[in-house]
C-alpha positions in Angstrom: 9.4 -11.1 11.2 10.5 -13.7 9.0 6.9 -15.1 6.9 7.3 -16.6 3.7 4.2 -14.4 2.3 2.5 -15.6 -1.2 0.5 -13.2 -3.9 -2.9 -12.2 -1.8 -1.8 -12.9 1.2 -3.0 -10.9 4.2 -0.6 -8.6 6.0 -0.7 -8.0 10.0 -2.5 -4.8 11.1 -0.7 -1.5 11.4 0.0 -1.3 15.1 1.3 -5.1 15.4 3.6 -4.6 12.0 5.1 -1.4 13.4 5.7 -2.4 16.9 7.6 -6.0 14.9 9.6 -3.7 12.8 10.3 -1.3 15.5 9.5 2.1 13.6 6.4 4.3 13.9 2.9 4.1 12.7 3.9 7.0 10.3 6.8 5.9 8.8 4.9 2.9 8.4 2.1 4.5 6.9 4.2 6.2 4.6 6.2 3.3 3.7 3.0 1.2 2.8 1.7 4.1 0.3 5.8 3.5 -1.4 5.0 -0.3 -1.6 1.5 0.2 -3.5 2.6 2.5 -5.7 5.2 0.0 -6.8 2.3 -2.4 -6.6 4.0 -4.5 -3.7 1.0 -4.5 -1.6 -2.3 -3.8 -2.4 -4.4 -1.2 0.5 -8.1 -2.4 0.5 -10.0 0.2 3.0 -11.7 -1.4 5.8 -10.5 -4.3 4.8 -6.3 -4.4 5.2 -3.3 -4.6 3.4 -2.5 -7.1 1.1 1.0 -8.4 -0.7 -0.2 -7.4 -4.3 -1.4 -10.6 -7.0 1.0 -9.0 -9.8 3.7 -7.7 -7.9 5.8 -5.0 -10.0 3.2 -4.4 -12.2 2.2 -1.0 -11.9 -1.1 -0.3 -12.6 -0.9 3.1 -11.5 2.5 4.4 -13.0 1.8 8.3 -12.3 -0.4 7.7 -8.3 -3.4 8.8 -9.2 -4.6 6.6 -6.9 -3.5 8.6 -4.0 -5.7 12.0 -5.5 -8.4 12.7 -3.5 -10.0 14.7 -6.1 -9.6 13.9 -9.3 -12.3 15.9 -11.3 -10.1 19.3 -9.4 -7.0 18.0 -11.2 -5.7 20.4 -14.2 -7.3 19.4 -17.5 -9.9 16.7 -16.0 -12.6 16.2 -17.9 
């Protein structure tokens, strides 16, 4: 894989990105939720991944984002 990706740009879907990088869907998976919580890539459901506008800037610092729930968290209001 050797793109020359740009802010917003699209990413390729998760099987063809794993199968290029030669891991599994999984790791991948797991590897993606790393990148947006750095704000590398930005997740959009049904939509796909994208490489973030800001990258670096982490609007999510403590991954909320990746709570379900978050009215069950401690303290919620």
């Amino acid at each position: 894989m050797n793109e020359h990706l740009q802010p917003g740009d699209k990413l390729p879907n998760e099987a063809h990105l794993a199968k290029e990088l030669n891991i599994g869907r999984s790791s991948l998976r797991e590897a993606m939720k790393l990148l947006a919580s750095r704000n590398i890539v930005t997740i959009r459901q049904e939509s796909g991944t994208y490489v973030a506008s800001s990258p670096g800037v982490v609007d999510d610092p403590l991954g909320f984002t990746f709570i379900p729930d978050k009215k069950a968290c401690p303290g919620s209001a």
